[in-house]
Every structure is written in C-alpha cells, then in structure tokens.
N, C-alpha and C positions, 0 to 999 in steps of 0.2 A: 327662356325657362324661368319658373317663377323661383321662388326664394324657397317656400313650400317641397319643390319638386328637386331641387338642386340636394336640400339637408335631405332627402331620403334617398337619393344617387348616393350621396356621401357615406350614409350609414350601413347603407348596403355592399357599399365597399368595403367601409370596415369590417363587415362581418363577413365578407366574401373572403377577405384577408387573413382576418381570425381562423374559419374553418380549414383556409388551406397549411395556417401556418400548426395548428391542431393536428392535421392528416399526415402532415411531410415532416414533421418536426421528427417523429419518432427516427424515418428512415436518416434521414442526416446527421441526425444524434448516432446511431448505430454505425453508419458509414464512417462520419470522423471518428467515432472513440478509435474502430479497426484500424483505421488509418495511423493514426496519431500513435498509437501504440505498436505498432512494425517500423514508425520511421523512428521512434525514440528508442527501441531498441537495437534496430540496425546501427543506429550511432556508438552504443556501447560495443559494435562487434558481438550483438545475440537476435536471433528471430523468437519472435513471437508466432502463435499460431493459436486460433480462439475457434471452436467449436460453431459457437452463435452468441449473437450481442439482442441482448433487446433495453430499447430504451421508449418505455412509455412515457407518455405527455406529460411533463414538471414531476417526473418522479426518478428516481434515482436510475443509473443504467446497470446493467445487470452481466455479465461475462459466464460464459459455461463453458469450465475444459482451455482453461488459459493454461498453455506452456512455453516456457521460455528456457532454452538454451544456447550453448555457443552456436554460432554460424559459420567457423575456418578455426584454424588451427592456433592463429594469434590471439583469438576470444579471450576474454576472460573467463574461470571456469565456473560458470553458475549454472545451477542447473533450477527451476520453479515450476511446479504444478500446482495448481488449484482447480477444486470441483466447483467453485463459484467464486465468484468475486463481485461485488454488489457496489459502485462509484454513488457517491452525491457529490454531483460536479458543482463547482461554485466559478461557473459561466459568464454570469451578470456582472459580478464584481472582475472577475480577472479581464473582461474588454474595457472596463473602465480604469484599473488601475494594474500597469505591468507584473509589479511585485506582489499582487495578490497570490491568498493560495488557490492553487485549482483544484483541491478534493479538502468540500467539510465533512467528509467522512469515509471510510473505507471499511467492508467487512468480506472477509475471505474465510472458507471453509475445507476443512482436507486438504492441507495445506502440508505439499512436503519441497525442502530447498535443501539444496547442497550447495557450499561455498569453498573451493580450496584453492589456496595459495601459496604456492612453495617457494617460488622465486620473487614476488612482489608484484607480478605480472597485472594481479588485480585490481590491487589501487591505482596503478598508471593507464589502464585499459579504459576505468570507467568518467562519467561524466557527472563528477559529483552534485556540480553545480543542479544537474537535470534532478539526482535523489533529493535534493534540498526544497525544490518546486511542488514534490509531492507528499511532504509532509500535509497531514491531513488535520483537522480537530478533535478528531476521538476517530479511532479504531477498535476494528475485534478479530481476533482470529480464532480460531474453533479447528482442533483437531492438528495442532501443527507440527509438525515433523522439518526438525532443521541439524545437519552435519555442517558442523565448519572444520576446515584444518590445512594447520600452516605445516612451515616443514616442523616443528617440533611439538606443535600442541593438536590435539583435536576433542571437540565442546561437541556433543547431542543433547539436542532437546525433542522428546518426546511426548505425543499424546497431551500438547501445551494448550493452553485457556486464554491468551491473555486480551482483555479488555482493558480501554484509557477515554478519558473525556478532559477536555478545558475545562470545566464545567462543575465533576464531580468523580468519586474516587472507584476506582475502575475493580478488575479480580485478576490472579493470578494463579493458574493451578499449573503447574508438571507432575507426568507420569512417573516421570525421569527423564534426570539431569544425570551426565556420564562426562566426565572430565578426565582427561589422559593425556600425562605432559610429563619432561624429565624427572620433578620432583614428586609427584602425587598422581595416583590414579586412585578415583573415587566414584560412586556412582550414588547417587539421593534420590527415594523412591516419595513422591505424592505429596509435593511440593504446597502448600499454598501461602496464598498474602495477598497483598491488597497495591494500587497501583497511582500513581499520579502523573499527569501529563501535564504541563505546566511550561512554555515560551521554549520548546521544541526537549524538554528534558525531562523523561520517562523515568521516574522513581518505581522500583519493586521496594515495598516494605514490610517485615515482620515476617519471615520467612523463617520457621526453624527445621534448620538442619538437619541436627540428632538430638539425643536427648541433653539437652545440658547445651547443645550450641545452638546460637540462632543469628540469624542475617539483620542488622536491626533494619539496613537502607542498602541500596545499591541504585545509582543513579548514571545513566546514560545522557551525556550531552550531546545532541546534535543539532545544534544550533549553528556548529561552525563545517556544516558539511563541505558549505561551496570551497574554503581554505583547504579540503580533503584530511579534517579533525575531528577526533569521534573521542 
C-alpha cells in the first residue's frame, strides 16, 4: 500500500472515530452523570432519583426533576428537589489532575431543601470530603427555597436569587429570611446585595435590614469542608 493510500486509511479513521465519538459521547455522558450521582449519594445514606439527563456534544449536562432524600432510617435528614439543574463538567482537567474541580459551574432552578438536625446525626452521616469536590466556579440558583433546623434554631430562606463567579461580583435577592431561635425570632422581607466568590469563600454584601440597620458583609468559609468546618 502506497504512502498516498495509507494517509487516507489513517484520516478516515480519524474521522470514523470523530463521528462515533460525536454520536455516543452524549449517551455515556448521560449514563455516567446518572450513575455517578446514585452512587455518591447512596454513600451519604440518600437516593437520588432524575427524571431525564441530557448531555449534548461539549456542552453543559442538563438534569430535569432531580430529587434527593434519605434512603433508611439512619440517613441524614435532607431532603432536595430541583426542576433543573444544568452541570458544566470540567472532565479534561479532573483525568489529568486528581484534585481538580469537577464542576466550572452549576445552575439550578426551583429549588426547594430541607436540612435538620437535632442530635448531630448530620454532620457524622455525610462525606464532607465528597461536598468539597463540588465546589464549582460560579453558581446560580433561581427560586430557592431552603428550611434548616437544629434542635434550637430554625433559618428559612425563601423565594432566593443567589448568583457567584471567580471572576466577577455576582446578585443576592430574598423574599424572606425567617430566623427563629431562643433569643430572637424575626423575619426580613426583599432582601438584596451583591455577592463575591473568591478561593471557596462566598461574601453576601450590603444588605439592609431595616431602616437604619444594615448587613455590611457576611462571609461563608468553605474552604475547610473536607476537615468538616464551615
């Protein structure tokens, strides 16, 4: 076979290989995400359950009807729904280096979670290390609805906004914020401010209150998740 004949065998492969890896990439993209996210949360003690995944060719994957609850009785108690959930997986990087992150981004909509915790159950339940892995680059949430509550306090956020980027400075809205604890029960209607995400540590700033108080900063470290410090 000539030299001629050989480079056009060769190219033809290439592009035989292109087009199958174009056709099948979506299905194995959709198969793992589903996978990967039933066995990461069977290890926390919750199932996952996803309506439908689609994951088009180099484009972000996509989730409809993601819920997540306990699976027995020793669960942790969390409960999470969302009407979408939109990954951009960073694949490339995380097979060439272990401690890469594996989402440069995250966007979820209609978003409602409960958290409680009365005896401690929670933090010994989960696998912090696993929450540290999916820290993302920027995030958005749209419509989100979140109850937490220990045995003494319980926090609602409702009808929540919030947006974050490495990059650039992100929004903050609440419908309401509903705080209920020994000393103080208070509720704040239509919250906004502005947002910074910065080497795993989510600044909310310039949020006022009421009239005459206002929020100057409030900053979230989770940088030390896999130690289980927040």
């Amino acid at each position: 076979m000539s030299f001629r004949k050989r480079l056009l065998v060769f190219l033809l492969i290439i592009l035989v290989a292109g087009a199958l890896d174009a056709l099948l990439a979506p299905f194995l993209v959709a198969g793992g995400v589903r996978l990967w996210i039933r066995w990461a949360t069977q290890r926390q003690g919750l199932a996952a359950e996803i309506e439908s995944v689609d994951a088009p060719f180099l484009r972000p994957v996509t989730l409809r009807n993601l819920t997540v609850s306990p699976n027995k009785a020793a669960a942790p108690d969390v409960f999470f729904r969302a009407a979408t959930v939109v990954l951009d997986l960073n694949l490339r990087a995380r097979l060439l280096a272990q401690d890469a992150p594996l989402l440069r981004s995250i966007r979820a909509d209609h978003v409602e979670a409960t958290v409680r915790s009365d005896t401690g159950r929670l933090s010994a339940g989960l696998d912090w290390r696993q929450w540290a892995r999916l820290l993302p680059d920027e995030f958005q949430f749209t419509d989100l609805n979140v109850d937490v509550a220990t045995a003494s306090t319980a926090v609602s956020f409702h009808g929540v906004l919030l947006t974050a980027s490495a990059i650039e400075s992100g929004r903050f809205f609440a419908q309401r914020i509903s705080l209920t604890a020994p000393l103080v029960r208070q509720t704040f209607d239509n919250l906004l401010g502005a947002t910074s995400w910065e080497s795993a540590h989510l600044t909310i700033a310039g949020i006022p209150l009421a009239r005459g108080l206002d929020l100057e900063a409030l900053t979230i470290d989770l940088s030390r998740l896999t130690k289980r410090r927040l």
